[in-house]
N, C-alpha and C positions, 0 to 999 in steps of 0.2 A: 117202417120202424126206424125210430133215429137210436145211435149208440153213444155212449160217450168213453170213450179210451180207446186207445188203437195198438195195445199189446197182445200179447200172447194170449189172454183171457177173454180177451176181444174176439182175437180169430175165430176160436172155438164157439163165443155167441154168433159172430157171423153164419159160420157152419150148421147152426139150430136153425137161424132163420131161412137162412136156403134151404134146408129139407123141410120147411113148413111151406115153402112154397111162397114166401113172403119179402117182400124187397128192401133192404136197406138203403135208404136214401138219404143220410149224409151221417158223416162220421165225426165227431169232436172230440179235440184233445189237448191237454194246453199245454202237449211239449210239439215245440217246433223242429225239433229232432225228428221226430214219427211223419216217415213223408207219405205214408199209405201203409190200408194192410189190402190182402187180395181184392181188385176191382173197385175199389171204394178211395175215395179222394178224405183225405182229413181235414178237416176245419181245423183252422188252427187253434181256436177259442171256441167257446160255449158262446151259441147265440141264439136266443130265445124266440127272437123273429124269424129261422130258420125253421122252416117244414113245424111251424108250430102248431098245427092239429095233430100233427101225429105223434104218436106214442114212443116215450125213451125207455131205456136199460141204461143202467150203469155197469160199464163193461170193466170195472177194477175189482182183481181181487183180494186186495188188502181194507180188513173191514173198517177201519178208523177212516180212512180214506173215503172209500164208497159211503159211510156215514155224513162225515164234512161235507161232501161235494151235492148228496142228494139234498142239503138244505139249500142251496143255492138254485135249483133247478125248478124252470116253473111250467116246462113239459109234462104231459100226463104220464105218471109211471104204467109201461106194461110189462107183460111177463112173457120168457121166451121158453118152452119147453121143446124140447126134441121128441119129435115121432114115437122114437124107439124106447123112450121112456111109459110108465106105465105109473099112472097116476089115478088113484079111487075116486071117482065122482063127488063123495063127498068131502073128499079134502079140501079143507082152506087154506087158500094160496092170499098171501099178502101183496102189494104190489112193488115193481119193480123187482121178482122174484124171478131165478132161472133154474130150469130143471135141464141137465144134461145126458148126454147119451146114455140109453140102456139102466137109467136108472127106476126103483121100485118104489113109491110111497104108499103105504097101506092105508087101509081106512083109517077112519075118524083122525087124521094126523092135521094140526091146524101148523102151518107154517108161517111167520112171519114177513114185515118188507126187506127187500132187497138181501134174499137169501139167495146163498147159492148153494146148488145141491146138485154138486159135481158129478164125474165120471163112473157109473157102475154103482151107485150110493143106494143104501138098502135100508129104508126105514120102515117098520114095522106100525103096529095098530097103535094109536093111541099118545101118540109123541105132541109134544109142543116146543117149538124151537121158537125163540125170539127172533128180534130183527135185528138184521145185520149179520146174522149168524153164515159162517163157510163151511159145511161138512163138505170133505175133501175126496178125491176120487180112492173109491170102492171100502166107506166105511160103514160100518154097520149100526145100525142103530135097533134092538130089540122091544120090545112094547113098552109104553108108558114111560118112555124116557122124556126128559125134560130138560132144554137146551137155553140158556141164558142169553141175553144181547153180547153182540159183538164176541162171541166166543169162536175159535178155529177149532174143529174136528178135524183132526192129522189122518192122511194117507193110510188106508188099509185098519184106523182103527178100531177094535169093538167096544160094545156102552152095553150091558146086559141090560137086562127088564128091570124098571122102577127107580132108576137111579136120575139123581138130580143133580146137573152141572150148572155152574153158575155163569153168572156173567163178565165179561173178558177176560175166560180163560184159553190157555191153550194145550192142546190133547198133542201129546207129543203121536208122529207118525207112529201104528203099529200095535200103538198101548192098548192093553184090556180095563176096561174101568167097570172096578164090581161094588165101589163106594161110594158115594155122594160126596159132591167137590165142591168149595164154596168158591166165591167172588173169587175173581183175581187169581187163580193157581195156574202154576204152568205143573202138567203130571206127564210120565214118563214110564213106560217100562209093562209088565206082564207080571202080579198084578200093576197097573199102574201106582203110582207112589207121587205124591207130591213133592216138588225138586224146589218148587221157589214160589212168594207168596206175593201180593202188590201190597200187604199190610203191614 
């Protein structure tokens, strides 16, 4: 498995693949700053000719980012899930998607590419998350919820049953969302309340 970024988000995909029992064999990133992370040597650039049968992740967690950059790449997307996560057979996983430790996805839940579905994250039956999307360590997600592109799910936040969040919004850490959120909001708070609009 090749990764491409060598930060903090990185580490932790590292960490998945090493409990998968699977090797990381070259790291790119196109700050010259990042001179390694544990064991693994950084490329300083993306190079295509490099280990190109095998399979990348994009290891950035800012989704505009991880969006930009997977157009540029003509490595096959794979996906890196942690052991100790527990994921329903029949879920759809998108590619270039990662599922992190100790986390739960219930049946029939279709996932999108290059989602991350962070630390202790609990998604229930019936969800559909876009691509690009970051649900963030140990948020909830209750049945039949529905997740836009490029939208951030904040730290420890809940989404009840049936509610539809849109696309590039962001769910402030913490918030309870019991309303359906369109395009572009950033919301905040228990219930959560819309704070700022991109329209």
């Amino acid at each position: 498995m090749v990764i491409y970024g060598a930060g903090g988000h990185a580490k932790v995909i590292v960490s998945c693949i090493h409990a998968s029992n699977q090797l990381v064999t070259a790291v790119f990133d196109d700050d010259d700053s990042k001179i390694s992370i544990p064991d693994k040597t950084v490329i300083s650039k993306y190079d295509p000719s490099i280990f190109s049968d095998e399979h990348i992740v994009i290891a950035i967690g800012n989704n505009q980012i991880r969006r930009k950059i997977s157009q540029s790449i003509s490595h096959r997307f794979g996906n890196v899930i942690h052991p100790s996560s527990l994921v329903e057979k029949d879920v759809q996983l998108g590619l270039g998607t990662v599922v992190f430790h100790g986390s739960i996805i219930q049946c029939s839940n279709k996932i999108g590419n290059h989602v991350i579905i962070n630390t202790g994250v609990r998604i229930d039956h019936d969800c559909s998350i876009g691509d690009f999307v970051h649900i963030a360590p140990g948020a909830v997600l209750c049945g039949n919820v529905s997740i836009g592109e490029n939208t951030l799910v904040g730290a420890g936040s809940i989404i009840v049953p049936n509610i539809s969040i849109g696309s590039n919004c962001i769910i402030a850490a913490g918030s309870v969302i019991t309303k359906n959120v369109p395009d572009g909001c950033i919301v905040r708070g228990n219930p959560g309340k819309i704070i700022k609009t991109s329209h």
